[in-house]
LOMINU-304024 format. One record per residue: residue in one letter; y negated, z, x negated of N, C-alpha, C in turn; residue number from 1. Coordinates in steps of 0.1 Angstrom, whole numbers, plus 5000, padded with zeros to 4 digits. Atoms other than C-alpha are relative to their C-alpha. Example, Ala and Ser with C-alpha at 12.3 -4.5 7.8 and 13.67 -1.06 7.14 Angstrom:
LOMINU-304024
@tordo=A | ny=5012 | nz=5000 | nx=4991 | cay=5045 | caz=5078 | cax=4877 | cy=4988 | cz=5000 | cx=4991 | sevex=1
@tordo=S | ny=5011 | nz=5000 | nx=5009 | cay=5011 | caz=5071 | cax=4863 | cy=4989 | cz=5008 | cx=5008 | sevex=2
***
This chain:
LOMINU-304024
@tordo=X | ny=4991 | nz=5003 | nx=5011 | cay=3090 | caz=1545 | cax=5696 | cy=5012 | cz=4992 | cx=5005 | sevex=1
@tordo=X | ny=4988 | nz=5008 | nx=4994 | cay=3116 | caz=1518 | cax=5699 | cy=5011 | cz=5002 | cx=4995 | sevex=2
@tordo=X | ny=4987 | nz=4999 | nx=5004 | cay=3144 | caz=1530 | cax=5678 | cy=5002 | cz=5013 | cx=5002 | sevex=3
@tordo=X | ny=4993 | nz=4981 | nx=4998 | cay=3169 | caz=1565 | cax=5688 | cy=4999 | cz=5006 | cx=4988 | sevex=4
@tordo=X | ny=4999 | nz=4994 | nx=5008 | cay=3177 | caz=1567 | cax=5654 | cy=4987 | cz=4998 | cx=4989 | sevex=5
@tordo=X | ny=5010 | nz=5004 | nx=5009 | cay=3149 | caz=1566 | cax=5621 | cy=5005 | cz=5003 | cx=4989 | sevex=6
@tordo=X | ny=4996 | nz=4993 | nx=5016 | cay=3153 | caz=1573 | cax=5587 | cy=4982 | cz=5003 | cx=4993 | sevex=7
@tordo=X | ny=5009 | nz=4996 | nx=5010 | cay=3127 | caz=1589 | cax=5559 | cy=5007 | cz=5000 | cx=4987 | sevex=8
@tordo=X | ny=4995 | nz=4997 | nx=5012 | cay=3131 | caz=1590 | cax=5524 | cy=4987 | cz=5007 | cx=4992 | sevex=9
@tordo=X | ny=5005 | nz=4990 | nx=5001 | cay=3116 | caz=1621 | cax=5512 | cy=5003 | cz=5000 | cx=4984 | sevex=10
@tordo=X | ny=5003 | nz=4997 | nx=5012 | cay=3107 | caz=1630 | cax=5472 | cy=4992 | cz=5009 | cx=4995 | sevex=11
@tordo=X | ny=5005 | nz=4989 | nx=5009 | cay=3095 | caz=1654 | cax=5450 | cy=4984 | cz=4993 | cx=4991 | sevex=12
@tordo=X | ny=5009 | nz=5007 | nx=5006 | cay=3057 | caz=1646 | cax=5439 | cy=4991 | cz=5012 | cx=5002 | sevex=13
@tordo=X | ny=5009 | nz=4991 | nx=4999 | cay=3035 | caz=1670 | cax=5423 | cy=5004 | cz=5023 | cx=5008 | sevex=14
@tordo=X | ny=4995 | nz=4984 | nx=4994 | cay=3060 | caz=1699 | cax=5434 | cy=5006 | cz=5002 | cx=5015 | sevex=15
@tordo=X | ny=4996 | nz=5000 | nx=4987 | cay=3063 | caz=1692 | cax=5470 | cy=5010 | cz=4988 | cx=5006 | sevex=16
@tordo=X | ny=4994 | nz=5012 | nx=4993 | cay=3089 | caz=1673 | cax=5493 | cy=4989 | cz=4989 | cx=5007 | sevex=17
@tordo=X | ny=5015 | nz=5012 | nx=4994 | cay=3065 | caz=1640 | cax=5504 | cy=5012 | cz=4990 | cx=5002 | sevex=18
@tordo=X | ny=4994 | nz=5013 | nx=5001 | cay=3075 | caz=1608 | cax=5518 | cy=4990 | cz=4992 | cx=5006 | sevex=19
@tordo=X | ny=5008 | nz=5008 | nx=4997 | cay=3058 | caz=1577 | cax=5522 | cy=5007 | cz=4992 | cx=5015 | sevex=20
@tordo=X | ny=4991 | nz=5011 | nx=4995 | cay=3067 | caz=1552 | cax=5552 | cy=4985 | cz=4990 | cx=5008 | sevex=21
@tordo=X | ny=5010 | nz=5008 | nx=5001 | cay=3046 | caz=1521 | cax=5554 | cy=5005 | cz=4990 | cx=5018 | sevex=22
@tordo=X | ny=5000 | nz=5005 | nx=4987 | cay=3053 | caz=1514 | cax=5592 | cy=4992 | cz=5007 | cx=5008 | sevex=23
@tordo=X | ny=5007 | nz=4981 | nx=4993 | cay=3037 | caz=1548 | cax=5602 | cy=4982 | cz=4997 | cx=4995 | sevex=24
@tordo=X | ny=5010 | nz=4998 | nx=5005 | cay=3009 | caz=1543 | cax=5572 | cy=4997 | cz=5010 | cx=4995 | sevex=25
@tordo=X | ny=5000 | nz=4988 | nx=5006 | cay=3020 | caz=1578 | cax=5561 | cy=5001 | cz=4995 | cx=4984 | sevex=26
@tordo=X | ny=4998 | nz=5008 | nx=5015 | cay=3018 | caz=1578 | cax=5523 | cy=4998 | cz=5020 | cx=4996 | sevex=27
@tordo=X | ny=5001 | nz=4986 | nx=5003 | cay=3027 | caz=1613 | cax=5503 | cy=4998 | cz=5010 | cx=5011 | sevex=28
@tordo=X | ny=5004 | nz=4993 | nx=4990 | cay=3032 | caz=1629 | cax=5535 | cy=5004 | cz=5014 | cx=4996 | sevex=29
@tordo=X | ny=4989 | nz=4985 | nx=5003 | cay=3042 | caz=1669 | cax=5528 | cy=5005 | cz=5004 | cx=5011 | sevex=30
@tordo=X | ny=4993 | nz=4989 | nx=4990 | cay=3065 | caz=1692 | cax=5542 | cy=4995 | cz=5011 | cx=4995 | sevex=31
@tordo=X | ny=5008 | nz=4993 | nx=5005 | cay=3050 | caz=1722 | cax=5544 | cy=5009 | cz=5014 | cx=5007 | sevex=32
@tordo=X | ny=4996 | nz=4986 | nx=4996 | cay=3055 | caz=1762 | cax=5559 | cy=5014 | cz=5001 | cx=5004 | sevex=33
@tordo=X | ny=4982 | nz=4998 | nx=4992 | cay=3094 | caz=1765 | cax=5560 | cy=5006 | cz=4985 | cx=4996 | sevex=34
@tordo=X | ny=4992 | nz=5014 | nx=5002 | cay=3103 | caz=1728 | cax=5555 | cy=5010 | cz=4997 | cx=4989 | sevex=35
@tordo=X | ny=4994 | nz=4999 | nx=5013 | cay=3107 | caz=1729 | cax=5521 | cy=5012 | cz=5007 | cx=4998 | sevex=36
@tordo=X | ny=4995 | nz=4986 | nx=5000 | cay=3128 | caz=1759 | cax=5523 | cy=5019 | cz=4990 | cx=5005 | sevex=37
@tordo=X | ny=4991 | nz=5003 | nx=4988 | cay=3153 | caz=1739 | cax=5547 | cy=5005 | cz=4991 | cx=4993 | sevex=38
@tordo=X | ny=5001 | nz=5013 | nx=5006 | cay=3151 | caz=1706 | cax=5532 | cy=5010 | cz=5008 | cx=4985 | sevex=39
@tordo=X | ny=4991 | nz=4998 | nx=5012 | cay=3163 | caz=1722 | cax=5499 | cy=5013 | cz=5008 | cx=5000 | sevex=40
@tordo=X | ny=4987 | nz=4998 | nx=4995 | cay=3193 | caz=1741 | cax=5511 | cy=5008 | cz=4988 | cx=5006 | sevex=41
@tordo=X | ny=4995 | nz=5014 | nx=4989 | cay=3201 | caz=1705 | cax=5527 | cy=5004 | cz=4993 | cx=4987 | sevex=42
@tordo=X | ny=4995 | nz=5007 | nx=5013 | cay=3200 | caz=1687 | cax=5489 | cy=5006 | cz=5005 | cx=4988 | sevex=43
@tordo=X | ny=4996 | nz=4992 | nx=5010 | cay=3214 | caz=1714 | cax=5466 | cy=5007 | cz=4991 | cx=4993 | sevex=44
@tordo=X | ny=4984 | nz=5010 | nx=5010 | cay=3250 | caz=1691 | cax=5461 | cy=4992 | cz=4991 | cx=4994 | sevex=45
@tordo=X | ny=5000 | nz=5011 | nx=5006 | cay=3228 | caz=1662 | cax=5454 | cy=4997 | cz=4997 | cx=4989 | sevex=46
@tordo=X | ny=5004 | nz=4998 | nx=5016 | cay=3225 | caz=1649 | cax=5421 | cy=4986 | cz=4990 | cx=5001 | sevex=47
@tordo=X | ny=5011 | nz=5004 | nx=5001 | cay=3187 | caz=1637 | cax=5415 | cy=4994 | cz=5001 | cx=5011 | sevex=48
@tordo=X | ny=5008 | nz=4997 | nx=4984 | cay=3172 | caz=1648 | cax=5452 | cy=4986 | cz=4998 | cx=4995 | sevex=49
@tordo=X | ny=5015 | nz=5000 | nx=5002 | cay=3137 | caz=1652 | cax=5434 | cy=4996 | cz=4986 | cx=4996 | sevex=50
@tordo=X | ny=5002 | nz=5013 | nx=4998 | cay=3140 | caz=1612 | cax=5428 | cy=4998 | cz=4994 | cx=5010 | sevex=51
@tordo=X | ny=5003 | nz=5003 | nx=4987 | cay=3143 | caz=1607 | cax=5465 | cy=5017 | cz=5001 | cx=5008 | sevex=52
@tordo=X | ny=4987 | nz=4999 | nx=4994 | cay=3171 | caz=1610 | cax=5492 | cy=4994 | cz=4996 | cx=5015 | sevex=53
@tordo=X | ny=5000 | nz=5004 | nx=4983 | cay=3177 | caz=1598 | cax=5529 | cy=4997 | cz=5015 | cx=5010 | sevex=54
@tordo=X | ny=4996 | nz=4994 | nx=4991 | cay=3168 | caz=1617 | cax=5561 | cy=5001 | cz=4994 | cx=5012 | sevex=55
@tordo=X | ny=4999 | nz=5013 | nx=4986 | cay=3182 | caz=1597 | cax=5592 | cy=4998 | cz=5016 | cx=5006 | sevex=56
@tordo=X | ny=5006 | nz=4992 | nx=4985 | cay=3170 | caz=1613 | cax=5627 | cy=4996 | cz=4996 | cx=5014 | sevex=57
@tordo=X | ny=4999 | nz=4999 | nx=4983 | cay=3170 | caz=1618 | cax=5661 | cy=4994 | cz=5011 | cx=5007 | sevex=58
@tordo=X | ny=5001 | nz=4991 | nx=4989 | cay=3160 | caz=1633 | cax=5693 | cy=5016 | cz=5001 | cx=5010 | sevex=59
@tordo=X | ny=4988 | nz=5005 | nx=4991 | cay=3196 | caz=1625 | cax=5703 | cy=5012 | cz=5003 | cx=4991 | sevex=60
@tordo=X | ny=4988 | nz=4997 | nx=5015 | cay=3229 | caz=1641 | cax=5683 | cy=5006 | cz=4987 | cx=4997 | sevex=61
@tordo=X | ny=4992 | nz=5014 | nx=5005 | cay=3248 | caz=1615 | cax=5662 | cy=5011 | cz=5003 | cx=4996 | sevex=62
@tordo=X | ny=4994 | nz=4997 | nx=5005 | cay=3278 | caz=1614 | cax=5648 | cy=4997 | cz=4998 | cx=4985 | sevex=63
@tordo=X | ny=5000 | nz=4996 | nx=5011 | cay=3278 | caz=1634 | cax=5615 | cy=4990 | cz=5007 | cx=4996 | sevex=64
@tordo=X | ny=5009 | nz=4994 | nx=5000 | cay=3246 | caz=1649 | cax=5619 | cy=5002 | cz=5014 | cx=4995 | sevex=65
@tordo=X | ny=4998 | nz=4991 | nx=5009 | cay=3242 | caz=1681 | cax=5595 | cy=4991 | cz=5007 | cx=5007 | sevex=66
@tordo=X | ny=5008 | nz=4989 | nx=4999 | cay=3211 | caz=1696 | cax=5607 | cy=4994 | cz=4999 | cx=5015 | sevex=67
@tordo=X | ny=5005 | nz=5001 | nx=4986 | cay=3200 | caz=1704 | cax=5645 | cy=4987 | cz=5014 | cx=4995 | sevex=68
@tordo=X | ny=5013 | nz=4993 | nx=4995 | cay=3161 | caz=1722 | cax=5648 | cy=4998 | cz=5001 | cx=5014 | sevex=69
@tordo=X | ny=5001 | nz=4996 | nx=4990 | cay=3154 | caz=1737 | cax=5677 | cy=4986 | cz=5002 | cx=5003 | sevex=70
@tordo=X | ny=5011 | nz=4996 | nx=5000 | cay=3117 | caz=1737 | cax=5688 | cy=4999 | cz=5014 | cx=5006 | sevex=71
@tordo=X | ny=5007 | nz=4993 | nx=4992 | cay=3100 | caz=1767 | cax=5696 | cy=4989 | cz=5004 | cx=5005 | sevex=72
@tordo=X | ny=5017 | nz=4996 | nx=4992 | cay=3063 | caz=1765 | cax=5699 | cy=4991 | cz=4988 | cx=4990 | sevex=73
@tordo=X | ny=5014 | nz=5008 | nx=5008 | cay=3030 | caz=1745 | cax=5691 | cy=4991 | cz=5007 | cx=4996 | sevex=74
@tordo=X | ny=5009 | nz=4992 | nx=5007 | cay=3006 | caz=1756 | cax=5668 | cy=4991 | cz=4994 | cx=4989 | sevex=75
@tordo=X | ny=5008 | nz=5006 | nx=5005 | cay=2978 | caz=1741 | cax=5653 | cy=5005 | cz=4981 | cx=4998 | sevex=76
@tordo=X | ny=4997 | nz=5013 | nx=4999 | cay=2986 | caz=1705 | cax=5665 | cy=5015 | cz=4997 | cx=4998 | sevex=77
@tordo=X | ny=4982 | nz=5005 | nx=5000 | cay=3022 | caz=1703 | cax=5653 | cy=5012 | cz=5012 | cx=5006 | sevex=78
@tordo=X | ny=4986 | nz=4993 | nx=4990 | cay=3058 | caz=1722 | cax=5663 | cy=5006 | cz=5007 | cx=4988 | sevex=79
@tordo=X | ny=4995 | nz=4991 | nx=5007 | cay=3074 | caz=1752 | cax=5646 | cy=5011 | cz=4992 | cx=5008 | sevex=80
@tordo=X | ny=4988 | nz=5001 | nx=4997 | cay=3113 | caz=1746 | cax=5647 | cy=5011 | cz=5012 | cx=4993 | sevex=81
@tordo=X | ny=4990 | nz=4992 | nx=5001 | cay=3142 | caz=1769 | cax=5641 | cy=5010 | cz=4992 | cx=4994 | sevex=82
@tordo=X | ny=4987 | nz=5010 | nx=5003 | cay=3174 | caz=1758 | cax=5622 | cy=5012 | cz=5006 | cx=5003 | sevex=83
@tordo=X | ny=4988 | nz=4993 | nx=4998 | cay=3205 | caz=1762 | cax=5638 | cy=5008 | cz=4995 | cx=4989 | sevex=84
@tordo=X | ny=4993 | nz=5001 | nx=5008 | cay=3235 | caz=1766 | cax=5616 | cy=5015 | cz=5002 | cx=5005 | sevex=85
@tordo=X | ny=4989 | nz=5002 | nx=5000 | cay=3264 | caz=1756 | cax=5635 | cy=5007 | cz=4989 | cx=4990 | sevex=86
@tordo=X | ny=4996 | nz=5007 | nx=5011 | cay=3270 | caz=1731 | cax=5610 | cy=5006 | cz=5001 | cx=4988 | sevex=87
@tordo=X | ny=5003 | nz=4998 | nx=5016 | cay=3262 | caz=1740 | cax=5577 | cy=5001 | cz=5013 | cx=4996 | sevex=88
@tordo=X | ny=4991 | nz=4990 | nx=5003 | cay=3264 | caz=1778 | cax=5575 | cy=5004 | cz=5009 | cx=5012 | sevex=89
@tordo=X | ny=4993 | nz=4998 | nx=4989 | cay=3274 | caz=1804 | cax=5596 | cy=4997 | cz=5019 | cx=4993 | sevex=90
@tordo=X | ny=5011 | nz=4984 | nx=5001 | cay=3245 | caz=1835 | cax=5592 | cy=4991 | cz=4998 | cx=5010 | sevex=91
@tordo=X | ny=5006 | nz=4995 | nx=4992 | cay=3223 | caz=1851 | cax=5609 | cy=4982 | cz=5000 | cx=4997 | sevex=92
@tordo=X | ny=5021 | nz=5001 | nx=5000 | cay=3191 | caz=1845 | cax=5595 | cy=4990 | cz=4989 | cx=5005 | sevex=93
@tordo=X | ny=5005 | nz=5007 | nx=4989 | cay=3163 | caz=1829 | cax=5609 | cy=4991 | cz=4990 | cx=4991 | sevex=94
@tordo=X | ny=5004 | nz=5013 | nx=5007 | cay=3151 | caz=1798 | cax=5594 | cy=4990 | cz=4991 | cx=5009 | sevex=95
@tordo=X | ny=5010 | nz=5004 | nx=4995 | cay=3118 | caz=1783 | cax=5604 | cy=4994 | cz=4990 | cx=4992 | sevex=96
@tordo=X | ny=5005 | nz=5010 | nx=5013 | cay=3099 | caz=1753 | cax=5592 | cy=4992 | cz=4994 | cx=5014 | sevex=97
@tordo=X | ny=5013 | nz=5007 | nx=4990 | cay=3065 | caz=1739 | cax=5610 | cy=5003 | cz=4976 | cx=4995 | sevex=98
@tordo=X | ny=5004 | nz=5012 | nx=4998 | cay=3062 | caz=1699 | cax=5617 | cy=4985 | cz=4997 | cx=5004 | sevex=99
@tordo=X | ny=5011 | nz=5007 | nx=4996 | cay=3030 | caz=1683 | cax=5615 | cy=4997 | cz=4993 | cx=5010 | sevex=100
@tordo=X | ny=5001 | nz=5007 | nx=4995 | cay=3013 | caz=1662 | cax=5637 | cy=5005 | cz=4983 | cx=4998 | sevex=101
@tordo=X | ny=4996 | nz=5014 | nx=5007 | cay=3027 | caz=1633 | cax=5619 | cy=5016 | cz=4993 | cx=5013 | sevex=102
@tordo=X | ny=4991 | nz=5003 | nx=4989 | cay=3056 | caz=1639 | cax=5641 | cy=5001 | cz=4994 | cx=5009 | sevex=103
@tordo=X | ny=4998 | nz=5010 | nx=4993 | cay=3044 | caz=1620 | cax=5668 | cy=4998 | cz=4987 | cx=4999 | sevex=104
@tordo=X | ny=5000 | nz=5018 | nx=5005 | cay=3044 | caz=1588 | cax=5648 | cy=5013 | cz=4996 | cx=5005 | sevex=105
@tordo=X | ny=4984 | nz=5006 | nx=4999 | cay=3080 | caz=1588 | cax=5656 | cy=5009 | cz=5005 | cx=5014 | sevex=106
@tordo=X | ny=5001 | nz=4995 | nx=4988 | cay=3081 | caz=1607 | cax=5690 | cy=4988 | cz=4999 | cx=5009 | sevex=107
@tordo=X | ny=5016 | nz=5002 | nx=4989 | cay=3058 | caz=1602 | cax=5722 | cy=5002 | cz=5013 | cx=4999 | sevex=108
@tordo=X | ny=5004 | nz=4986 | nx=5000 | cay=3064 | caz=1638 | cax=5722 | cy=5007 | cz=5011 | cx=4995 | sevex=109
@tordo=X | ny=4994 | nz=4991 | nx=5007 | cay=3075 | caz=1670 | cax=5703 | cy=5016 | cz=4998 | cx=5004 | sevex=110
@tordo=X | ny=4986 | nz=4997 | nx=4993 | cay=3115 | caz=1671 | cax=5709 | cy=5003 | cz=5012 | cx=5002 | sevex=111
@tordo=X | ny=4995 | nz=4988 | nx=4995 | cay=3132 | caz=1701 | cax=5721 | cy=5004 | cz=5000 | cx=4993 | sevex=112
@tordo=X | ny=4992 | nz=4997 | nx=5011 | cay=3157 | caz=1694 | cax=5692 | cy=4997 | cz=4985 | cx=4991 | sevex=113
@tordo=X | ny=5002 | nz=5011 | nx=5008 | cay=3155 | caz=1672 | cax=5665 | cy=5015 | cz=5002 | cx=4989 | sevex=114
@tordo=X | ny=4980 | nz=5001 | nx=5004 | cay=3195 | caz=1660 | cax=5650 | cy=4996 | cz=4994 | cx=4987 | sevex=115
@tordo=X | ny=5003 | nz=5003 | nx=5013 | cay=3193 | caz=1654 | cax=5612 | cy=5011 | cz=4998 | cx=4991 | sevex=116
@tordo=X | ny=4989 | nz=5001 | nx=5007 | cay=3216 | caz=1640 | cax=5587 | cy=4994 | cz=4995 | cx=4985 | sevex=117
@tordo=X | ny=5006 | nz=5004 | nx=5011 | cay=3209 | caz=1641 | cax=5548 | cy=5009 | cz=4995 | cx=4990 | sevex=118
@tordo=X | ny=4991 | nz=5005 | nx=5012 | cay=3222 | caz=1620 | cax=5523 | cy=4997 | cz=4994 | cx=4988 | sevex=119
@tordo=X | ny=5009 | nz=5002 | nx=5015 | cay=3220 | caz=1609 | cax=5485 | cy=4992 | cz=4981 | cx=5001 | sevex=120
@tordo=X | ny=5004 | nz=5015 | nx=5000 | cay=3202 | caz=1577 | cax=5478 | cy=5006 | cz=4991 | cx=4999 | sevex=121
@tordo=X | ny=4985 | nz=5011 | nx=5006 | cay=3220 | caz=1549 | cax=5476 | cy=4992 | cz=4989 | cx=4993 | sevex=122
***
């Protein structure tokens, strides 16, 4: 992959978070076991999220980055992550959300962390 940073724009279709991105050849891609879960504590403020909203990202913090994952394992081809919540809240529970294989469209390989920043559409 030749860029640090990427972006997604992620939408509501049929129920689920999906995003298409026509460099990848992903099209309706889902977030699935835990993603969802994550993702929607992340767009609550926004107004119209289920129209579509930004996720820029990294394997590398940025400035203003909201959300840091923490891998912890592979499991059926893609990567379970953890969400830490120095950021955003400031509990104790444990927040999990699996990544597809899709992930290494945009990584040569799973990250250790993945740095996330969500914002409304513009």
């Amino acid at each position: 992959m030749n860029n640090s940073i990427m972006k997604i724009h992620p939408y509501k279709h049929e129920g689920y978070w999906v995003f298409d991105d026509k460099d990848t050849g992903l099209v309706k891609e889902p977030f699935v076991c835990g993603m969802p879960e994550i993702i929607d504590l992340h767009v609550d403020y926004m107004n119209n999220a289920n129209d579509g909203f930004t996720i820029i990202f990294s394997d590398s913090p940025f400035p203003g980055h909201n959300l840091t994952l923490k891998r912890l394992r592979e499991e059926h081809n893609g990567n379970w992550y953890k969400m830490e919540f120095e950021v955003l809240l400031n509990e104790s529970d444990e927040w999990e959300g699996w990544l597809c294989p899709a992930l290494l469209k945009y990584f040569d390989e799973a990250p250790d962390r993945i740095y996330a920043k969500f914002e409304e559409k513009k």
